[in-house]
C-alpha positions in Angstrom: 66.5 96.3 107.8 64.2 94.0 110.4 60.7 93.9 109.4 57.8 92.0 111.6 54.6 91.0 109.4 51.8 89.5 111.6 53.9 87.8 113.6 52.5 85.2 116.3 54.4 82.6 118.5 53.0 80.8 121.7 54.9 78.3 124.1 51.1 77.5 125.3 47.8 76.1 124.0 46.2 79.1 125.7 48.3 82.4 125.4 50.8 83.6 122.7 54.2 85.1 124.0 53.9 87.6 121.1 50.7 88.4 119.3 50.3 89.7 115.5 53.7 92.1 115.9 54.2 94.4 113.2 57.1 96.9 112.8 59.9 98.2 110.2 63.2 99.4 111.6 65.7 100.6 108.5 69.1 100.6 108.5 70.9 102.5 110.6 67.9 102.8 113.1 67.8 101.3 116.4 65.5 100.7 119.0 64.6 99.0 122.5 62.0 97.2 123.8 59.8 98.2 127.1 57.3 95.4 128.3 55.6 94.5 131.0 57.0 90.8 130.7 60.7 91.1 129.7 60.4 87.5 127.9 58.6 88.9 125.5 61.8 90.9 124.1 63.9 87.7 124.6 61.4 85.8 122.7 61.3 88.8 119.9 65.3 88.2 119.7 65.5 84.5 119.7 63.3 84.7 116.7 65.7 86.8 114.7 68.3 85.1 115.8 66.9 81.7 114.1 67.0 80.5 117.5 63.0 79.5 117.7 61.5 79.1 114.5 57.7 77.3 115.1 55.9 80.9 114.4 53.3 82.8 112.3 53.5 85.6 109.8 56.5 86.9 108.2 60.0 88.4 109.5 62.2 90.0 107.0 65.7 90.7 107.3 67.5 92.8 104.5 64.2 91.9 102.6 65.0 88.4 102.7 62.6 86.2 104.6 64.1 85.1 107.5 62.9 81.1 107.2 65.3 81.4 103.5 67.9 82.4 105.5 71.3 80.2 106.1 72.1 81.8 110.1 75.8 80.9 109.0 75.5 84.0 106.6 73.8 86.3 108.8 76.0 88.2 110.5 73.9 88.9 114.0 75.4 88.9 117.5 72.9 88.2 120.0 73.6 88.6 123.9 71.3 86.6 126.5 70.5 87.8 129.5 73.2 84.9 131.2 76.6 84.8 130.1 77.7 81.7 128.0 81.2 81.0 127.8 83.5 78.1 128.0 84.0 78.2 131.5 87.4 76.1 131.7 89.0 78.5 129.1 90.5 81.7 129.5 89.2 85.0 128.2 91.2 85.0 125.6 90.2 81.7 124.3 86.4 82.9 124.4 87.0 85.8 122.4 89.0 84.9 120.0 86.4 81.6 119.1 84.1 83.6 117.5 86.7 85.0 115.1 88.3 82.1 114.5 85.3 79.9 113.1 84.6 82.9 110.9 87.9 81.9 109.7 89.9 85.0 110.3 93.7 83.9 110.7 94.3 83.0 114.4 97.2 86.0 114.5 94.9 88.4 113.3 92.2 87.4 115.8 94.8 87.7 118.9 95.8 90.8 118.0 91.8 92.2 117.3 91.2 90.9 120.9 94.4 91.9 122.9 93.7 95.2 121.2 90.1 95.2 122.7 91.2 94.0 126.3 94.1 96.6 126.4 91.3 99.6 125.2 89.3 98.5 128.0 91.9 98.4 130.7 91.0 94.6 130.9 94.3 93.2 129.4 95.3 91.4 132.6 92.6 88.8 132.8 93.0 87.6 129.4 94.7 84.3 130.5 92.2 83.8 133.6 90.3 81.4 133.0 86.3 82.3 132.7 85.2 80.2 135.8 87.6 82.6 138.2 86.7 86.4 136.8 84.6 88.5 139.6 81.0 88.5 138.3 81.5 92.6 137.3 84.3 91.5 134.9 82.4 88.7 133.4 80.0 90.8 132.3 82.5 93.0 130.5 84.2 90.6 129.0 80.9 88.8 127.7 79.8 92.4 126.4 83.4 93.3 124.8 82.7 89.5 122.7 80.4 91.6 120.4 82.6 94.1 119.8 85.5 92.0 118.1 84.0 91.4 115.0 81.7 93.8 112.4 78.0 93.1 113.3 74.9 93.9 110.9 72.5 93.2 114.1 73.0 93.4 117.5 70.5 92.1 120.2 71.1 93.4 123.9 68.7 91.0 126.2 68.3 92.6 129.4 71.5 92.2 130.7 71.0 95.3 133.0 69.9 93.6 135.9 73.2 91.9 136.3 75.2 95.0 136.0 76.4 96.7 138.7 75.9 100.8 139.1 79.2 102.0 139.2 79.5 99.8 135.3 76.4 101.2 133.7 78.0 104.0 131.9 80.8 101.6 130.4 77.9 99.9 128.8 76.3 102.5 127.6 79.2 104.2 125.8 80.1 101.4 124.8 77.0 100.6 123.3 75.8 103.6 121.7 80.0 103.5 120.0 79.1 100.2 118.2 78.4 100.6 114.4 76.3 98.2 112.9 72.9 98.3 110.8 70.2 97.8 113.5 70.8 97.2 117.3 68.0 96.4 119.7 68.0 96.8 123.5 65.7 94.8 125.5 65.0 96.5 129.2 63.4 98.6 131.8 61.8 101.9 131.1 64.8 103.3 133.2 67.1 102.1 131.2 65.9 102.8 127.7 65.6 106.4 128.6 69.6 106.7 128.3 69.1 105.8 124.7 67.6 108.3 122.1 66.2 105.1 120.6 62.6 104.5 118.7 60.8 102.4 121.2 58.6 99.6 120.6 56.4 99.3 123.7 54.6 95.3 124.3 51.9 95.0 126.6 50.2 91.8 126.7 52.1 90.0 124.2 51.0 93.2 121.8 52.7 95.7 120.1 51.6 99.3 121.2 50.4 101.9 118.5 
């Protein structure tokens, strides 16, 4: 559960980037956001994500508040809109981190992500290092990161515009295939329309009715 009480946060003395939000999503409901600034979405996720934390009101995860919170023990995946990686390593390496410092045995984390690569027909690039996959396989392979691991909340910035056509409907299966207790999607009106999603609309920093 992800709750928004009066929520305000500005980067400016003059305007706020979100303004008094307020919504509930339960568990097991998902939705994406349409604005007519796409920052105001990635600000929206960088405040669940513990990321910024200078902000007004309440947000509530599970019915905890989120400033109690220890991030170690929230189990969120949140994917920017640019890929962050360890560029000198390989795929493999970048996958397999994330498991690792959750302290899952290094065997069983190789095996979870050769697993993942060889579902998605991507098994030969897991020894390339990140800094030589085409940009189209990047993207995969920083999408597929977030599928290696149980998630509670996942947090899809607009990576859209990076994606090429011919990919979109890898995402989307892929997407709407993930199990967890909320996810939100951050893009374009075109884009949320593939999603039978609740939709929470922000115009002007506001939360539409």
């Amino acid at each position: 559960m992800i709750k928004f009480e009066n929520v305000y946060i500005k980067y400016s003395k003059r305007f706020f980037s979100l303004a008094n939000i307020n919504f509930e999503l339960p568990d097991h409901k998902n939705a994406v956001i349409v604005s007519d600034d796409v920052n105001c979405g990635t600000v929206l996720f960088r405040l669940i994500a513990k990321i910024e934390k200078s902000y007004k009101g309440q947000i509530y995860i599970d019915n905890t508040e989120l400033k109690k919170m220890n991030i170690k023990h929230m189990n969120i995946c949140y994917l920017p809109i640019q890929p962050t990686f360890f560029k000198n390593k390989s795929v493999i390496f970048n996958l397999t981190y994330p498991l690792i410092i959750r302290k899952i045995p290094h065997k069983n984390a190789y095996q979870m992500v050769e697993n993942i690569l060889k579902k998605y027909n991507l098994s030969q690039y897991q020894n390339t290092k990140i800094r030589f996959l085409p940009n189209n396989v990047l993207y995969k392979i920083f999408f597929l990161r977030c599928l290696a691991r149980p998630i509670d909340i996942l947090l899809i910035d607009n990576i859209f515009e990076n994606i090429e056509e011919q990919d979109l409907l890898f995402y989307i299966n892929c997407i709407k295939n993930i199990k967890t207790k909320n996810t939100i999607i951050n893009c374009n009106k075109k884009i949320a329309e593939l999603f039978n999603y609740h939709i929470l609309k922000i115009e002007n920093s506001v939360l539409s009715k």
